[in-house]
C-alpha positions as CSV (number, residue, x, y, z in Angstrom):
1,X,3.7,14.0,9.3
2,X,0.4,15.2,10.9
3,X,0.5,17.0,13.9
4,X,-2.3,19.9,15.5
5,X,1.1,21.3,17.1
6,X,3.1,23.0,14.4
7,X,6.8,22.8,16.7
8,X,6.1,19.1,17.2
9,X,5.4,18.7,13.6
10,X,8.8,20.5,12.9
11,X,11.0,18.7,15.5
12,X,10.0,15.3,14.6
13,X,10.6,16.4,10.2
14,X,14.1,17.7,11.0
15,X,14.9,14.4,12.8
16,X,14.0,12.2,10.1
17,X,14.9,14.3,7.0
18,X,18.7,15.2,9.0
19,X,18.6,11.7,9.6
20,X,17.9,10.5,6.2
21,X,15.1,8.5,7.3
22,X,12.4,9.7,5.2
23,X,11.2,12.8,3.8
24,X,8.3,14.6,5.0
25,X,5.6,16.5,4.5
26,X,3.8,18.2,7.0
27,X,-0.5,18.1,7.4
28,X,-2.6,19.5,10.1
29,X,-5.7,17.5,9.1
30,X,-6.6,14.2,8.2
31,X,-8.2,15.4,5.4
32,X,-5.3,16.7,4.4
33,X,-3.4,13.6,4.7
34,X,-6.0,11.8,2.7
35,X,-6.2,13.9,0.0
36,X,-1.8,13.3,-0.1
37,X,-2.6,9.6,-0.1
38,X,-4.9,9.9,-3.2
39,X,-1.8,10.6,-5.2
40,X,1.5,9.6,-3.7
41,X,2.8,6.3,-2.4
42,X,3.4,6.5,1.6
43,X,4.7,3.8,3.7
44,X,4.1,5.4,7.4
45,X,2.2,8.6,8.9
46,X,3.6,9.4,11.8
47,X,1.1,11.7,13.6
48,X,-0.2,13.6,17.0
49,X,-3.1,11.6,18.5
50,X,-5.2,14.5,17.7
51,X,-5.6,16.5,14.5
52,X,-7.5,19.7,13.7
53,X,-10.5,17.7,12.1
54,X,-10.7,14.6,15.0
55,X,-8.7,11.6,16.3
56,X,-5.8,10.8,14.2
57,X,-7.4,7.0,14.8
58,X,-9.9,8.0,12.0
59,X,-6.8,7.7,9.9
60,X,-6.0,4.1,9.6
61,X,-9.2,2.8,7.9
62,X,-8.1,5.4,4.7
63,X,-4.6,3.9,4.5
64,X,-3.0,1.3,1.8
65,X,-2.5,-1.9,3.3
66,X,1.5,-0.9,3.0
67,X,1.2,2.0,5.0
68,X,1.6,2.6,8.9
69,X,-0.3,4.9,10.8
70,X,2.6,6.1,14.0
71,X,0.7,8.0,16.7
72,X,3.4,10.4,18.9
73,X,1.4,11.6,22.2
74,X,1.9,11.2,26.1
75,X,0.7,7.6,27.1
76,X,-2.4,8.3,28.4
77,X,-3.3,9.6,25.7
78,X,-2.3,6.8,23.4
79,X,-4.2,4.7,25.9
80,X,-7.6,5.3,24.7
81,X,-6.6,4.5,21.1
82,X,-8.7,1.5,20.7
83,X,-7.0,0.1,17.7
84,X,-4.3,-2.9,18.1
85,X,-3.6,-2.2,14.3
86,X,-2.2,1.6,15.0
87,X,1.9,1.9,15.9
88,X,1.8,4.0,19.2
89,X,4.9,6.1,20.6
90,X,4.7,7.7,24.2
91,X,6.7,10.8,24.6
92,X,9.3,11.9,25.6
93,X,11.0,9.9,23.4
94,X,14.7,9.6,22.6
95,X,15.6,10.6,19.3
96,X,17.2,6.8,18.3
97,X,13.7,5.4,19.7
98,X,12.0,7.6,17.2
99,X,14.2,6.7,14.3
100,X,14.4,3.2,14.7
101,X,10.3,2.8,15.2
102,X,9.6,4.8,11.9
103,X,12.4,3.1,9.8
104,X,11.0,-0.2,11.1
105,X,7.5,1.1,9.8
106,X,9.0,2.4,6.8
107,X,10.8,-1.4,6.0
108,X,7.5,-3.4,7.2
109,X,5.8,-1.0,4.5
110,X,8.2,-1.3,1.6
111,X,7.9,-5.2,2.1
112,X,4.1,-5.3,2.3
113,X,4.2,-3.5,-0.5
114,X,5.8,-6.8,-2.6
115,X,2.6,-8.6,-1.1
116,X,-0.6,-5.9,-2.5
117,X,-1.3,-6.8,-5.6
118,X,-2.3,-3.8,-8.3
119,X,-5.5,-4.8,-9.2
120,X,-6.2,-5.0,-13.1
121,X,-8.5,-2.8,-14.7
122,X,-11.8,-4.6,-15.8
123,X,-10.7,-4.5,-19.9
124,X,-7.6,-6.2,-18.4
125,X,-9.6,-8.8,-16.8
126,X,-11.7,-9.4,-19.8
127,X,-8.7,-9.9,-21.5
128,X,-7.7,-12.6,-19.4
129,X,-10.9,-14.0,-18.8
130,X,-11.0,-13.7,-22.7
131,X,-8.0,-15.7,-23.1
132,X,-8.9,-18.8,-20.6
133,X,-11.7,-19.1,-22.5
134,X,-10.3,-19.6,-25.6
135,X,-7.5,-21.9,-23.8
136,X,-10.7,-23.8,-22.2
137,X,-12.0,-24.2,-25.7
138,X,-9.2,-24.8,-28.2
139,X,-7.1,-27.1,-25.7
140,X,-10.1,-28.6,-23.6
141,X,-8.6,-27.0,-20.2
142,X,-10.9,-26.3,-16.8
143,X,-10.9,-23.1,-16.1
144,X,-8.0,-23.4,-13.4
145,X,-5.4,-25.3,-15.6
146,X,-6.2,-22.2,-18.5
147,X,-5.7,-20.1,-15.7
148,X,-2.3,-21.7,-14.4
149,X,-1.3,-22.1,-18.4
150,X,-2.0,-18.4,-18.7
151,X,0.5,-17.8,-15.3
152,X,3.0,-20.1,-16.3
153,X,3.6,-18.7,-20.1
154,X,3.7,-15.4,-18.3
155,X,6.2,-16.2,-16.2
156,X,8.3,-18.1,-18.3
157,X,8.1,-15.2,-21.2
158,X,9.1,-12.7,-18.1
159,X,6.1,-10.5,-19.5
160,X,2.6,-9.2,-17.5
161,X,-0.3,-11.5,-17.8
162,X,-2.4,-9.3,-19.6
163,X,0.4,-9.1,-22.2
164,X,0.3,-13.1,-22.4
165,X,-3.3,-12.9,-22.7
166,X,-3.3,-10.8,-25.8
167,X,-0.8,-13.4,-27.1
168,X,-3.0,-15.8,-26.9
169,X,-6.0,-14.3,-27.8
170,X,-4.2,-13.4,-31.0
171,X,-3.0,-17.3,-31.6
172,X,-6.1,-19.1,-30.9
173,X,-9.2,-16.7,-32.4
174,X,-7.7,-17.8,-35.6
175,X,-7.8,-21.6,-35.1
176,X,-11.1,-23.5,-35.2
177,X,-11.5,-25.5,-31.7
178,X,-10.3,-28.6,-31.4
């Protein structure tokens, strides 16, 4: 929740946490916002079109790929938000319209969310670039059958694919190549 206006913050956090809908916290700034972002998972901001430190529009390039940026504002304001990618609400709004747009967000974000990928660390990707190799080597593989041996062992073991890579690693460093 991000709003310059401090009762409009406070309306719209009351409906959704009385609600159940999602709990809140309340920012003034983007920068604030950001800095929240660095460390906790958020599926929607719903915010005024205007923060204390510039358009709330500055917002969306900062945001996981789960997460929804809301704007709440009169329409012509919300008008001269360039950006099809931002969620805009035009007040008044009725309090169902308000909770059924930000649980919408807040389901669209949680399913996204099964789509972004963690990326691996680069000593994980060594390990599995590690491991190809050695399947490349030992088993005369391309590079994309190691790599689709490497998935499938994963996912037939039910374990992570850096764990399968150690596996591997550990198996065939001891054998001479074939």
């Amino acid at each position: 929740m991000a709003f310059e206006n401090t009762a409009m913050s406070q309306r719209f956090s009351d409906l959704l946490e009385s609600t159940g809908t999602a709990r809140c916290l309340t920012c003034h700034s983007g920068d604030q916002v950001r800095r929240y972002l660095s460390g906790h998972q958020v599926f929607c901001v719903v915010c005024g079109p205007h923060l204390t430190d510039g358009p709330a529009e500055w917002l969306y390039e900062d945001l996981p790929p789960s997460c929804s940026l809301l704007l709440v504002g009169p329409q012509h304001v919300l008008d001269a938000c360039a950006s099809r990618e931002v969620f805009k609400l035009a007040t008044p709004i009725r309090k169902e319209e308000a909770l059924s747009t930000v649980r919408l967000l807040l389901q669209f974000g949680h399913r996204m969310e099964r789509f972004v990928r963690p990326r691996r660390s680069s000593a994980e990707q060594e390990l599995v670039d590690k491991a190809k190799k050695l399947l490349m080597q030992h088993k005369g593989m391309s590079e994309d059958e190691a790599h689709r041996a490497l998935q499938k062992r994963s996912m037939d073991a039910g374990s992570r694919l850096t764990q399968t890579a150690r596996q591997i690693i550990a198996e065939l460093e001891t054998q001479p190549a074939e």
